[in-house]
C-alpha positions in Angstrom: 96.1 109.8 116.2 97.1 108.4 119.3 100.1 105.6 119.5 98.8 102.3 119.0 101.1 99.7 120.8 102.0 95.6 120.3 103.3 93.9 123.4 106.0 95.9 124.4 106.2 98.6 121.5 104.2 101.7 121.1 104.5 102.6 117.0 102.7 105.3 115.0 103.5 104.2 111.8 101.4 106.5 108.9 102.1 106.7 105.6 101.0 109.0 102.4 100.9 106.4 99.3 100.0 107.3 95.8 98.9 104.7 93.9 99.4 105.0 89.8 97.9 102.7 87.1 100.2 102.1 84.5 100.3 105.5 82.2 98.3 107.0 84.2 95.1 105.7 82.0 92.0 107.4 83.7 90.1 104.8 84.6 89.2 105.8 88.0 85.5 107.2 87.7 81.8 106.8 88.4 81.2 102.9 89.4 84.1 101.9 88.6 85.1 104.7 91.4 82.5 104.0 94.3 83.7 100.3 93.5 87.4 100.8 94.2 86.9 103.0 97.5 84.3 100.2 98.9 87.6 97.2 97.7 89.9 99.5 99.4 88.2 100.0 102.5 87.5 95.9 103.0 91.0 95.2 101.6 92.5 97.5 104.6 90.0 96.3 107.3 91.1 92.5 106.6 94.7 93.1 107.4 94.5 95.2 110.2 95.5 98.3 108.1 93.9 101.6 109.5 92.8 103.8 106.6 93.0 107.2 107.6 91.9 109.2 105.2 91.5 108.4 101.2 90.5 109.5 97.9 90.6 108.7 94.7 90.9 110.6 91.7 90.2 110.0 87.8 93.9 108.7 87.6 95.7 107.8 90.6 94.8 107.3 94.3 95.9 109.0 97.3 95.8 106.9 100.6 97.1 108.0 104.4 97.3 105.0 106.2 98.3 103.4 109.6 100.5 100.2 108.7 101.6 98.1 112.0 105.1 97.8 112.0 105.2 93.7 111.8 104.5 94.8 107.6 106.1 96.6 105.7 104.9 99.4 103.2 105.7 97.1 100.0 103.9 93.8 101.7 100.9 95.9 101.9 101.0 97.5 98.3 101.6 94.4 96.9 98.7 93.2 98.9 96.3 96.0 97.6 97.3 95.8 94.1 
């Protein structure tokens, strides 16, 4: 991925997030599933957030995700939860 840049900054800033419900209840399947990926994606695309490269499993979700540096990793989990 090549550096993005903002003004006067040039900033690769990926990340590799994990995202957990609560005891690890599987939830995460079929619609419920295809559901998630297609809230995820628009969730991402409204903020400016590039999403990489995702997927999500039958109890937690993996993301790899370009977050500008004007937010900060907890901003944007708090933002997708």
């Amino acid at each position: 991925m090549d550096n993005q840049s903002i003004q006067h900054t040039r900033w690769n800033c990926t990340y590799h997030i994990v995202f957990i419900p609560k005891y690890r209840k599987k939830v995460m399947y079929g619609s419920n599933k295809k559901d998630l990926v297609e809230i995820i994606k628009k969730l991402c695309e409204m903020k400016g957030i590039q999403l990489i490269e995702g997927k999500v499993c039958v109890d937690h979700i993996h993301m790899y995700v370009a977050i500008p540096p004007k937010m900060s990793v907890s901003e944007v989990m708090s933002y997708l939860k």
